[in-house]
N, C-alpha and C positions, 0 to 999 in steps of 0.2 A: 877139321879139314886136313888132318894129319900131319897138324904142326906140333911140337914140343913145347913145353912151356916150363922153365925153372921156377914156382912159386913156394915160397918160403908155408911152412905149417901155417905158421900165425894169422897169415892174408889169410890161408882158405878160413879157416876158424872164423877169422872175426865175419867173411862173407856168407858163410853157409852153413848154415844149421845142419848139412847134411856131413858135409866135412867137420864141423865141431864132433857131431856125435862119431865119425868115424874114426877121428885123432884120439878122442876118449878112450875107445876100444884098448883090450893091452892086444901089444905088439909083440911079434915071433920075433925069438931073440935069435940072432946070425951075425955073418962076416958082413963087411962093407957090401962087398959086390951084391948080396944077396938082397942085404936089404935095400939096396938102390933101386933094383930091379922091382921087390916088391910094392914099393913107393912109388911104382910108376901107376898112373889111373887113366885109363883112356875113356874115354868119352865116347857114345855113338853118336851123339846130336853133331850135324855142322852147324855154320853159321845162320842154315836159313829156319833153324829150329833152337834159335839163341831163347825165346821166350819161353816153350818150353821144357830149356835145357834148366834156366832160372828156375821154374817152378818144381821140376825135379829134383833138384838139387838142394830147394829150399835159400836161394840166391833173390831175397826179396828189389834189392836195386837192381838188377838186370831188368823185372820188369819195369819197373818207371824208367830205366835207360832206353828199352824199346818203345814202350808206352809215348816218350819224349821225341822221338827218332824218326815215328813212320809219317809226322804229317810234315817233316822237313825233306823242301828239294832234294833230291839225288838218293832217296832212301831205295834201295834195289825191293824189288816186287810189285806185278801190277797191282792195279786197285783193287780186285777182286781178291787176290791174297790178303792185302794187307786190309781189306774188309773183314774176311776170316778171321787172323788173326785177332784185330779189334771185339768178334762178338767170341771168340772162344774166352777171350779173357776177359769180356765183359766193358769193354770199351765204348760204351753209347756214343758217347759225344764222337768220338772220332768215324763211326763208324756209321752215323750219319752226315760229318763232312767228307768222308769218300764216299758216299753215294754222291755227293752233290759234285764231287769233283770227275767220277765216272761220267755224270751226265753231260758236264761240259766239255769233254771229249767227247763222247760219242756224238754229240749234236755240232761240234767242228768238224769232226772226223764225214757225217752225213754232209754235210753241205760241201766240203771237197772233192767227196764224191759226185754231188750232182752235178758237178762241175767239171765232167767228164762230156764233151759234147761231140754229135754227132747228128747230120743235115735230117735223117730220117731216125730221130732218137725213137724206138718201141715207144707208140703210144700210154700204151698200162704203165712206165714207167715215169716219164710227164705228168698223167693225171692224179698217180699215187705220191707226185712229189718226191721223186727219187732221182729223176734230172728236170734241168732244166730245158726247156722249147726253144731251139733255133729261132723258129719263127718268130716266140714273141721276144727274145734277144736282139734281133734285128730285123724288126717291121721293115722298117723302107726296103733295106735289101730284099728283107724275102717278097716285096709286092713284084719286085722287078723279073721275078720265077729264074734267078742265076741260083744256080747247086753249090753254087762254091763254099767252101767255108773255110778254106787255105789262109786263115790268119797267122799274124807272126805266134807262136807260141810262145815265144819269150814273154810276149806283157801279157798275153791269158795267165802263165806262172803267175808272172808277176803280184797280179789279181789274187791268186791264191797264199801268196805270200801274205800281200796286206790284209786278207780277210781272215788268214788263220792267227795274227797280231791283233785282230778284233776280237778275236775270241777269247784271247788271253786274257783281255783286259775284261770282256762281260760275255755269257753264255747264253744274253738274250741275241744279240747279234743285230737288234734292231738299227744297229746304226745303215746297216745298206737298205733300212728301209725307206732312208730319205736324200736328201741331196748334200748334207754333210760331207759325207764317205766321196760320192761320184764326185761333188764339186773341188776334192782339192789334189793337188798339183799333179801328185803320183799316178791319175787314174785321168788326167789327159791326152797321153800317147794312146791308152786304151781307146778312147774316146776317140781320138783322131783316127783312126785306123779305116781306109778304103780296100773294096776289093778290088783285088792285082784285074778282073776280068772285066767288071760292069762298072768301074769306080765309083760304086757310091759306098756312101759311108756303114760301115756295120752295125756301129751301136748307138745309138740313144738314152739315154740317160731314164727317159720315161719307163721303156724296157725292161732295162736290167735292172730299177726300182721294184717294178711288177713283178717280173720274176723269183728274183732272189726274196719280194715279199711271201710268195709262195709257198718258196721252198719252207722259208721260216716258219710259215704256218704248219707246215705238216711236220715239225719235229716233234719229237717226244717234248713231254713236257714234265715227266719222272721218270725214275729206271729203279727197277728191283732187282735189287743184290739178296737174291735169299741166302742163310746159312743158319741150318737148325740148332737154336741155341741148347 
């Protein structure tokens, strides 16, 4: 990345076989300045081609450094990268828990989305499970034929919040498919919520079990990450 780096002979040698045989080499004989100059090696790899900069180089701990790195928190690259990654260097094991961990994103990621609502949500898009139905979100209200759907968004967020905290924890997500989830404390304002027009109440508990058991049904239930080994 076009930083400098002071390392003594000896490091590259005992790391790399590519630097031992190149220290081996005899050397042009010169002034200081020249041979500083020539002592300089630049690299084309960055950081994001540290694996393989390793195998180039013949730097065999770079890759168990990487190998060690990509299934820890905060490791930079999506899943799909660091899926690559894992099958170019023959990484199985890993490279079937980032598919598992892809899937549990995308099947959070799907259920936030359907949780985008709107009073006349496109039919094909309810049936295919790709939102959820006003109507069956709020029976009572919608028997009363008020259009409203002017809820507070703060606790819909809210709702979103807490169910993307369920996901973290399981990618089945089966908890909102019972009364565990709805019945405790956080998802009572939700619950309480009347419309500003016909005051009756929006949600039921019945409801948004039904629903959201819906949507759960239609998720994937694997995901392929191809890369030609």
């Amino acid at each position: 990345d076009g930083t400098e780096f002071k390392i003594h002979t000896i490091i590259l040698q005992l790391g790399s076989g590519f630097f031992k045989t190149m220290a081996s080499l005899p050397q042009k004989s010169g002034n200081n300045d020249e041979s500083a100059t020539e002592n300089v090696v630049h690299l084309d790899e960055d950081k994001r081609l540290l694996a393989a900069a390793g195998e180039k180089y013949d730097m065999p701990d770079v890759a168990v450094f990487v190998r060690n790195a990509i299934m820890k928190p905060g490791f930079l690259g999506s899943a799909l990268e660091i899926y690559v990654l894992s099958c170019r260097n023959g990484w199985m094991e890993e490279a079937s828990m980032l598919k598992l961990f892809e899937l549990h994103r995308r099947r959070k990621e799907l259920v936030l989305e359907a949780m985008e609502l709107e009073y006349n949500t496109p039919s094909l898009l309810v049936q295919s499970g790709q939102r959820l139905s006003w109507p069956a979100l709020t029976p009572a209200h919608s028997l009363t034929g008020c259009p409203n759907i002017d809820l507070d968004q703060w606790y819909w967020n809210a709702l979103k919040h807490f169910i993307a905290l369920e996901f973290e924890k399981s990618a089945s997500g089966d908890i909102l498919r019972g009364p565990l989830f709805w019945n405790s404390p956080q998802q009572a304002p939700l619950l309480g919520l009347r419309c500003n027009r016909c005051g009756t109440p929006f949600f039921k508990k019945r409801g948004l079990i039904s629903e959201f058991g819906r949507i759960l049904d239609n998720l994937p239930q694997f995901i392929e990450l191809t890369y030609p080994l």
